[in-house]
NUNU-165056 format. One record per residue (C-alpha): residue in three letters; x, y, z. Coordinates in steps of 0.001 Angstrom, whole numbers, plus 500000, padded with zeros to 6 digits. Layout:
BEGIN
+-----+--------+--------+--------+
: res :     px :     py :     pz :
+-----+--------+--------+--------+
: ALA :      X :      Y :      Z :
...
+-----+--------+--------+--------+
//
This chain:
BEGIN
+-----+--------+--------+--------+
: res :     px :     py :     pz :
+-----+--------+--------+--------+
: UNK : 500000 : 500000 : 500000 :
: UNK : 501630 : 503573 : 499479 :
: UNK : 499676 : 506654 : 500857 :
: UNK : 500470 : 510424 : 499805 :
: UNK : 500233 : 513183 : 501955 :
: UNK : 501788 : 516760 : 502430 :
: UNK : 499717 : 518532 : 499903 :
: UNK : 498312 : 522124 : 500600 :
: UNK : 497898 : 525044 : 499392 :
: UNK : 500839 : 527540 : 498704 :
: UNK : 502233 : 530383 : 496843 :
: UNK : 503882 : 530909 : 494098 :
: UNK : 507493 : 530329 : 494881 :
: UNK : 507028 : 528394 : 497809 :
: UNK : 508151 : 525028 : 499109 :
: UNK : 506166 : 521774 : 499733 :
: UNK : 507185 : 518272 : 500969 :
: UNK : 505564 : 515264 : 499885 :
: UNK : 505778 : 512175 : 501446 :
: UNK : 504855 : 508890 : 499757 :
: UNK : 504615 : 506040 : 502662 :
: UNK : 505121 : 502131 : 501871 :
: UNK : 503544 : 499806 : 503560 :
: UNK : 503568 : 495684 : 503309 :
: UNK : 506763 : 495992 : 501102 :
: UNK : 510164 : 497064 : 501341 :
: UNK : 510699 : 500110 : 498842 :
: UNK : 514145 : 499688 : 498733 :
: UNK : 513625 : 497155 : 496475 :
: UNK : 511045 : 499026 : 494224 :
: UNK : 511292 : 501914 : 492026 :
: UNK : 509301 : 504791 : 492994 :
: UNK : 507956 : 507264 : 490663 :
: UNK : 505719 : 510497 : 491435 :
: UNK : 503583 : 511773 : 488859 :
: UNK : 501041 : 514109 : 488638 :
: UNK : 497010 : 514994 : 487316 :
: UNK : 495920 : 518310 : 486353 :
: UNK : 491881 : 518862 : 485834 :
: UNK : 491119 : 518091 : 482633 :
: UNK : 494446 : 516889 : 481895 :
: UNK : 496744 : 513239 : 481457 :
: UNK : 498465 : 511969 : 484481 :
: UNK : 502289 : 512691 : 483498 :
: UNK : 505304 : 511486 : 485345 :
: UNK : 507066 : 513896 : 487365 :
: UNK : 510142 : 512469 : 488542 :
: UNK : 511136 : 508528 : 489418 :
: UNK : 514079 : 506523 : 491704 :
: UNK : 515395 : 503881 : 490968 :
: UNK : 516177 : 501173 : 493047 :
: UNK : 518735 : 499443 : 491556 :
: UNK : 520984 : 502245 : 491050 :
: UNK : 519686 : 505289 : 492833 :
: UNK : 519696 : 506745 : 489572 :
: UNK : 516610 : 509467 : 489469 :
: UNK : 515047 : 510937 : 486657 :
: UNK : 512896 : 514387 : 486034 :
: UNK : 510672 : 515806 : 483742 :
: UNK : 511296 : 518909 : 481910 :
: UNK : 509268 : 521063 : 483823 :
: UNK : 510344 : 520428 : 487069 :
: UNK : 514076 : 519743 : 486476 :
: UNK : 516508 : 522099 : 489181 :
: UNK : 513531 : 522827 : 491438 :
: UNK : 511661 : 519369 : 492418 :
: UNK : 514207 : 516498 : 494271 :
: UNK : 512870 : 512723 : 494886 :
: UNK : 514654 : 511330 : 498339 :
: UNK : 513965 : 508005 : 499761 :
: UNK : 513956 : 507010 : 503756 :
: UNK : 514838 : 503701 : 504242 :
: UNK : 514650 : 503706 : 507712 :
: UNK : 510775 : 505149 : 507230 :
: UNK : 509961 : 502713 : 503990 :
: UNK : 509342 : 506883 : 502834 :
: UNK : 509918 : 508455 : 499257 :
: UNK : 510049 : 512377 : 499149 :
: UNK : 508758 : 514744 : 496895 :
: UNK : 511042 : 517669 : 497601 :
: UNK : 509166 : 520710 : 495769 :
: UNK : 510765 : 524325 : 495345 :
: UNK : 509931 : 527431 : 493533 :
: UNK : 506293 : 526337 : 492600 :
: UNK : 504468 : 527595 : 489883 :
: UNK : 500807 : 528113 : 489309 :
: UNK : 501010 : 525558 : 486689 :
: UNK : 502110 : 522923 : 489264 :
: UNK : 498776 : 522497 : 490615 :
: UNK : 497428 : 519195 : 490586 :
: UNK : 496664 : 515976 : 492308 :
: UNK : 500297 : 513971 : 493140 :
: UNK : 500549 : 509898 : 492618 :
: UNK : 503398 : 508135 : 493802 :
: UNK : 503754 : 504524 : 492375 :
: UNK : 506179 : 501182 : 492798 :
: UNK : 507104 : 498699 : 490523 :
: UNK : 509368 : 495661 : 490710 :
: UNK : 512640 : 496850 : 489802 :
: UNK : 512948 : 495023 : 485808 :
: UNK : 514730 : 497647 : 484421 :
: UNK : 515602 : 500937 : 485595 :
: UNK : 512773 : 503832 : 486402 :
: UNK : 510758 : 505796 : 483747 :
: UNK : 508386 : 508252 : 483493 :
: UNK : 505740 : 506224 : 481945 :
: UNK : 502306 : 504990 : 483583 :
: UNK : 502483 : 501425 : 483675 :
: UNK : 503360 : 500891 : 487550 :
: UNK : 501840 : 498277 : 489309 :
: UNK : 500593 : 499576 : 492306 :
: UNK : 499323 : 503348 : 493309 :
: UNK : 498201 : 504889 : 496278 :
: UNK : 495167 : 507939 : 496265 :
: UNK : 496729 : 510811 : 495535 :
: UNK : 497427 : 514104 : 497357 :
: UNK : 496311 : 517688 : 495865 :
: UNK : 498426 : 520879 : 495528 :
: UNK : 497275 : 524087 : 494478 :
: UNK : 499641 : 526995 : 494015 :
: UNK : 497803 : 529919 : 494023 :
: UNK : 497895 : 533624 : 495512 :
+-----+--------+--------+--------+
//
């Protein structure tokens, strides 16, 4: 099971932490990916880990100011979030998959939790 939370509200520019907690499975041994769901929009990958490797991986658009960080000790993956735009606003998946190959930003993970919503706004 994996269960989002640390969504809110904030401002443009600001700083939000999500937290993406594991539970029944080690995700050490999973890569974790975040991605993201905008009304009206497709769910697009935001950033991923892998576990293999610790190799990460970011989209475009949030390259230099989002940062993935896993807790072993806490079975937690991070969603570090800075300098957030209006256009960042959306609901926030994380997902795990058995480690085959290396992590991608691409929607076939096996297992998701809810979701948690962000809105930047003034």
């Amino acid at each position: 099971q994996l269960v989002e939370s640390g969504g809110g509200l904030v401002q443009p520019g600001g700083s939000l932490r999500l937290s993406c907690q594991a539970s029944g499975f080690d995700s050490d041994y999973y890569n974790i990916a975040w991605f993201r769901q905008a009304p009206g929009k497709e769910r697009e990958g935001v950033s991923c880990s892998s576990s293999t490797d610790g190799s990460t991986q970011y989209a475009d658009s949030v390259r230099g100011r989002f940062t993935i960080s896993r807790d072993s000790a806490k079975n937690t993956v991070y969603l570090y979030m800075n300098r957030l735009k209006p256009e960042d606003t959306a609901v926030y998946y994380c997902a795990a998959e058995a480690p085959l190959n290396l992590c991608a930003l691409r929607l076939e993970y096996d297992h998701w939790g809810q979701g948690t919503q962000v809105t930047v706004s003034s």
